[in-house]
PAFIMI-145663 format. One record per residue (C-alpha): x, y, z; residue in one letter; residue number from 1. Coordinates in nm, 3 decimals, always signed. Layout:
BEGIN
u X v Y w Z residu A num NUM
...
***
This chain:
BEGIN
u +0.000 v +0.000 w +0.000 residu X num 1
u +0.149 v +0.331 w -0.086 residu X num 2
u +0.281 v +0.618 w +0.190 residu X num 3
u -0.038 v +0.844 w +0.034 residu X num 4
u -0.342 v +0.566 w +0.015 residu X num 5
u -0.199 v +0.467 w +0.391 residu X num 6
u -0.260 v +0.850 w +0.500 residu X num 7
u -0.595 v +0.876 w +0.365 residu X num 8
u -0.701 v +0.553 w +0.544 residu X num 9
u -0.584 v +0.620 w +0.856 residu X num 10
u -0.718 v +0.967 w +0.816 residu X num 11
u -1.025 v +0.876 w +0.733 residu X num 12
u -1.042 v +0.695 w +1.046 residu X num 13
u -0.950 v +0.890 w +1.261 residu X num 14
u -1.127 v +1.208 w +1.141 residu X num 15
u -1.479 v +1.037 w +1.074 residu X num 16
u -1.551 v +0.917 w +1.407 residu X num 17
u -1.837 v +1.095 w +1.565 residu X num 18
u -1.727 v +1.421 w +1.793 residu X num 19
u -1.810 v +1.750 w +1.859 residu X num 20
u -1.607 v +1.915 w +1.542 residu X num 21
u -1.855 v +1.644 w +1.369 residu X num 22
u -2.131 v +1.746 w +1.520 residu X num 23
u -2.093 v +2.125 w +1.470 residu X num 24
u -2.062 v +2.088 w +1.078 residu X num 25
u -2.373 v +1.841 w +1.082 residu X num 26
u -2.597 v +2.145 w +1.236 residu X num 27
u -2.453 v +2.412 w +1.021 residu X num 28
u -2.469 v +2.188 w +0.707 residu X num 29
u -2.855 v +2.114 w +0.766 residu X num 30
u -2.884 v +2.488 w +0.827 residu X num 31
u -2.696 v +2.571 w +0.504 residu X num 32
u -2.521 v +2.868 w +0.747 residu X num 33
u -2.160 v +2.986 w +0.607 residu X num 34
u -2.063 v +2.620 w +0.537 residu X num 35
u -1.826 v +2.634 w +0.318 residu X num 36
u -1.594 v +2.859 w +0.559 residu X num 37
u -1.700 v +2.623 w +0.820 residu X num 38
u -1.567 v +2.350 w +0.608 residu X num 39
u -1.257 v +2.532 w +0.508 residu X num 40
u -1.178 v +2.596 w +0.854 residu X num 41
u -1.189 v +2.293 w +1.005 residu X num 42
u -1.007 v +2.096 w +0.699 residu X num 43
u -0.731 v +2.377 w +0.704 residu X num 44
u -0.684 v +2.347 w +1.087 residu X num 45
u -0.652 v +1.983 w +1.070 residu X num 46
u -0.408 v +2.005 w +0.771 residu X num 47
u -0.198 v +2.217 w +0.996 residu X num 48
u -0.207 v +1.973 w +1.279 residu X num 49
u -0.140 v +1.720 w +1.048 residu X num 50
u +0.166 v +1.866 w +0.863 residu X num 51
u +0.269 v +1.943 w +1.230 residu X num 52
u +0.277 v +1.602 w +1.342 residu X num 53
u +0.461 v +1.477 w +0.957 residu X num 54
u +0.758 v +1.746 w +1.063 residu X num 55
u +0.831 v +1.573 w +1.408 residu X num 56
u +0.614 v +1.834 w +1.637 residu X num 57
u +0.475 v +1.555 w +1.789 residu X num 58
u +0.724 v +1.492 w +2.083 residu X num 59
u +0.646 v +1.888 w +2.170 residu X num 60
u +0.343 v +1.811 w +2.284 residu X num 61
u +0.390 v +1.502 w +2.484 residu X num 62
u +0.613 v +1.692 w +2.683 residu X num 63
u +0.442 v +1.993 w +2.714 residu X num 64
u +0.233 v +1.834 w +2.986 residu X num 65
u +0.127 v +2.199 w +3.155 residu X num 66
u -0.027 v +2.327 w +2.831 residu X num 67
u -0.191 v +1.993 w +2.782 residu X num 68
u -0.366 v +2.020 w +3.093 residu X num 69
u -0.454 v +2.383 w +3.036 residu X num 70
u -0.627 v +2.261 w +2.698 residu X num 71
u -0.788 v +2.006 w +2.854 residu X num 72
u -0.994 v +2.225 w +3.147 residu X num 73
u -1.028 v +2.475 w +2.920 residu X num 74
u -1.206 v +2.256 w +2.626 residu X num 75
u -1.377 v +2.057 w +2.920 residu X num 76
u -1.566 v +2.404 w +3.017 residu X num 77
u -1.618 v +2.519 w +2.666 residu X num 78
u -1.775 v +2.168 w +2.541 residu X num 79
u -2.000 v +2.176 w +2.889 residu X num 80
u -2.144 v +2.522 w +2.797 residu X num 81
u -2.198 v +2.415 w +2.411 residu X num 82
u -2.396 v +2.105 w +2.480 residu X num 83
u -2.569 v +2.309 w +2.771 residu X num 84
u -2.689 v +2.571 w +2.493 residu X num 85
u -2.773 v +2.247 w +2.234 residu X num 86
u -3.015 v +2.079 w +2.538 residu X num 87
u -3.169 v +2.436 w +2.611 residu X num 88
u -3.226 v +2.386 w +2.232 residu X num 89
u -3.328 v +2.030 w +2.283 residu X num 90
u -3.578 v +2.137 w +2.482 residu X num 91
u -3.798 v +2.429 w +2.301 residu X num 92
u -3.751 v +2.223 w +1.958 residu X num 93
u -3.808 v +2.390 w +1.655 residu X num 94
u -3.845 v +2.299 w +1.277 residu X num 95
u -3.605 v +2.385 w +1.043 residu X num 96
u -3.815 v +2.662 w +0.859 residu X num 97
u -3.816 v +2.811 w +1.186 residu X num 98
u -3.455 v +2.813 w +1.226 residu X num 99
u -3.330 v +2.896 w +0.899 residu X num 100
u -3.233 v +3.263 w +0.898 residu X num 101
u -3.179 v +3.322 w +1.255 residu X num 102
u -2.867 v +3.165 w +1.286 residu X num 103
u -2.505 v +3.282 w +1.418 residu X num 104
u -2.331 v +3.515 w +1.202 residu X num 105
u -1.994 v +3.380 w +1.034 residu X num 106
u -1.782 v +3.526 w +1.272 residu X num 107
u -1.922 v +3.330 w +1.530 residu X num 108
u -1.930 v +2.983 w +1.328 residu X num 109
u -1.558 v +3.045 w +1.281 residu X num 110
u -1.530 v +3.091 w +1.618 residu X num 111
u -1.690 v +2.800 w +1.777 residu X num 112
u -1.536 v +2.572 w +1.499 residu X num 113
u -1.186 v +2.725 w +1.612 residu X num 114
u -1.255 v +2.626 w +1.996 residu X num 115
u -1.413 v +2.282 w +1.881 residu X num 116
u -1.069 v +2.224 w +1.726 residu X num 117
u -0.814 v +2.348 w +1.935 residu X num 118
u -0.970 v +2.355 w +2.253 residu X num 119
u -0.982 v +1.949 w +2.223 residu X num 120
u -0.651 v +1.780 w +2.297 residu X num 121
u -0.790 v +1.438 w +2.141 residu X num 122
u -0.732 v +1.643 w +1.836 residu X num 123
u -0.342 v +1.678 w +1.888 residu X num 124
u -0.312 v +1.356 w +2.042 residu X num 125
u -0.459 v +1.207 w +1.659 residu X num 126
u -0.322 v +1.457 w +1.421 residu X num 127
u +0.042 v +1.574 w +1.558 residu X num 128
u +0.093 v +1.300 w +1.784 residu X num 129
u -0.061 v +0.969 w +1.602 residu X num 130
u -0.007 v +1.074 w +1.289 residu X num 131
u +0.316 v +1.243 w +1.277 residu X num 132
u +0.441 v +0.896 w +1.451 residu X num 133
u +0.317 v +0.716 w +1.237 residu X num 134
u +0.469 v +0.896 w +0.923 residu X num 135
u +0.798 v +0.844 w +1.089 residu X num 136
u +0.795 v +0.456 w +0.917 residu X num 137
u +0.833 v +0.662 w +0.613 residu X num 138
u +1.101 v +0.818 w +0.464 residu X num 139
u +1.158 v +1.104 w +0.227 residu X num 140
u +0.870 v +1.252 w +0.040 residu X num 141
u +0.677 v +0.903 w +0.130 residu X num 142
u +0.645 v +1.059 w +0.451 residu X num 143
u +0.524 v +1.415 w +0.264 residu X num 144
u +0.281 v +1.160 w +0.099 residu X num 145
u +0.158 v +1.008 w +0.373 residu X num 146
u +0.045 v +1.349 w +0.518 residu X num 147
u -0.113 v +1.480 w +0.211 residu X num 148
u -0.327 v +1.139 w +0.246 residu X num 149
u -0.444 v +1.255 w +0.556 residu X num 150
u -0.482 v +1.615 w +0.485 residu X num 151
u -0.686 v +1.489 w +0.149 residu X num 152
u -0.907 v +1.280 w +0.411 residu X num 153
u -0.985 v +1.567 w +0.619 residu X num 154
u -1.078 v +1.804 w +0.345 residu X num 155
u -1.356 v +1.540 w +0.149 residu X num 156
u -1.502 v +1.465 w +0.481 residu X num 157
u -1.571 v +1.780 w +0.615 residu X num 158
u -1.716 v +1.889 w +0.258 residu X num 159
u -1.867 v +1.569 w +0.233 residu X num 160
u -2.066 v +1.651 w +0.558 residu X num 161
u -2.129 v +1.994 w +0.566 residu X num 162
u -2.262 v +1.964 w +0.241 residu X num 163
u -2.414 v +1.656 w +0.284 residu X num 164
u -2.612 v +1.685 w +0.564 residu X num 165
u -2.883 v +1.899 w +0.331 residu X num 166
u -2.968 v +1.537 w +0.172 residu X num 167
u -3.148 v +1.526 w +0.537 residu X num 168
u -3.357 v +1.825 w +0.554 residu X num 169
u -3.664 v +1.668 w +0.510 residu X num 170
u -3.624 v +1.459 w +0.794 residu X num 171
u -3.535 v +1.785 w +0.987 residu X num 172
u -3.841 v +1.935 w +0.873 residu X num 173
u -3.991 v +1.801 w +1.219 residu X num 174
u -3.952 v +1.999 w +1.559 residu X num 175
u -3.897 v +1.596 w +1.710 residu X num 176
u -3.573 v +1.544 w +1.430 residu X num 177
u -3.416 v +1.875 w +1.598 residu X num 178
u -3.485 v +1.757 w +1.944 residu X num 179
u -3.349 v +1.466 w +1.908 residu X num 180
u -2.984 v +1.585 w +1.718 residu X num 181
u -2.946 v +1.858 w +1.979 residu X num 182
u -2.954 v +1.599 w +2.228 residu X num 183
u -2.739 v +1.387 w +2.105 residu X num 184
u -2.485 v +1.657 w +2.047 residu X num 185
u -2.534 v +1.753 w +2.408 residu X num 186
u -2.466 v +1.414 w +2.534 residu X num 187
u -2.113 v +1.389 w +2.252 residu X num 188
u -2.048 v +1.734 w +2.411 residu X num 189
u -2.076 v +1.644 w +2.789 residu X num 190
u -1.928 v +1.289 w +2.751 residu X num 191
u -1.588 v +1.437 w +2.526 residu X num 192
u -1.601 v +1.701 w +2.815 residu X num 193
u -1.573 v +1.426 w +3.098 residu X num 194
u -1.316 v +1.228 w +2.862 residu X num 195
u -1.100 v +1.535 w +2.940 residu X num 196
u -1.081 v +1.582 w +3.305 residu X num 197
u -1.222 v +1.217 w +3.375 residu X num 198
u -0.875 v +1.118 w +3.477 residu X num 199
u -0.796 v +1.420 w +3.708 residu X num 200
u -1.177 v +1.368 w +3.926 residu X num 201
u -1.094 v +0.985 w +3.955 residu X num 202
u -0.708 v +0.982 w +3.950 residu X num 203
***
């Protein structure tokens, strides 16, 4: 299997599990609100962690064990108050001809989706730490290739979702569809935000 396909596989994997990142695009891309900046964000700021991790950046972090657990409280809080505000939302439901027009203005998409990124170590540990160690089993540009894999992976799924997700308006047309997403991304919010600090109320 080649450096590049290997990148965009593991990529893939990585990137496409549900979190809140995920789950931020999901709600913008049903609203249609500023989603290709959204998109573009996100993809870029991964392809920065990414190319990071490929130039050995990786080992800065592990070590850097004070800002670590600055992120961590930090994102813990922010991801507590999000899902907070997506249960208040959960529970005055409303259809999606309701919502559409009233939502945030760009400069506060960008702004959420900047937090949802780096305001979540799980997203160094998998771009600059997993992936930049992995690369290192390549050499030369084979390690260039193998992040450009990943970066690719990053930038078709976010555009695959964000624009994706307006294949599921009509299901959204229903005050119950909204509840029920808004819930769910309370509960991905509240359980990523316990993920963070889990080990510092038990350890």
């Amino acid at each position: 299997m080649s450096a590049f396909v290997s990148g965009l596989l593991l990529g893939a994997g990585l990137i496409i599990a549900i979190g809140a990142q995920n789950a931020f695009v999901l709600r913008q891309g049903l609203l249609k609100t500023h989603v290709f900046a959204l998109c573009l964000l996100c993809a870029s700021s991964d392809a920065l962690l990414i190319t990071l991790g490929v130039l050995g950046f990786g080992t800065l972090i592990q070590q850097s064990q004070t800002a670590l657990i600055i992120v961590q409280f930090a994102g813990a809080a922010f991801l507590f108050f999000y899902g907070l505000q997506a249960l208040m939302r959960a529970l005055k439901p409303q259809a999606i001809e309701d919502i559409a027009g009233t939502g945030s203005s760009l400069r506060s998409v960008l702004v959420t989706a900047l937090a949802l990124t780096f305001l979540n170590p799980h997203v160094y540990l998998d771009t600059v730490v997993l992936l930049g160690g992995i690369s290192t089993q390549y050499a030369g540009f084979d390690r260039l290739w193998f992040g450009a894999g990943a970066v690719l992976a990053s930038f078709l799924w976010f555009f695959v979702l964000g624009y994706g997700a307006r294949f599921l308006i009509p299901i959204f047309q229903k005050r119950r569809s909204w509840q029920i997403l808004d819930t769910l991304i309370a509960i991905i919010m509240w359980v990523i935000a316990y993920s963070l600090i889990a080990d510092f109320v038990w350890g």
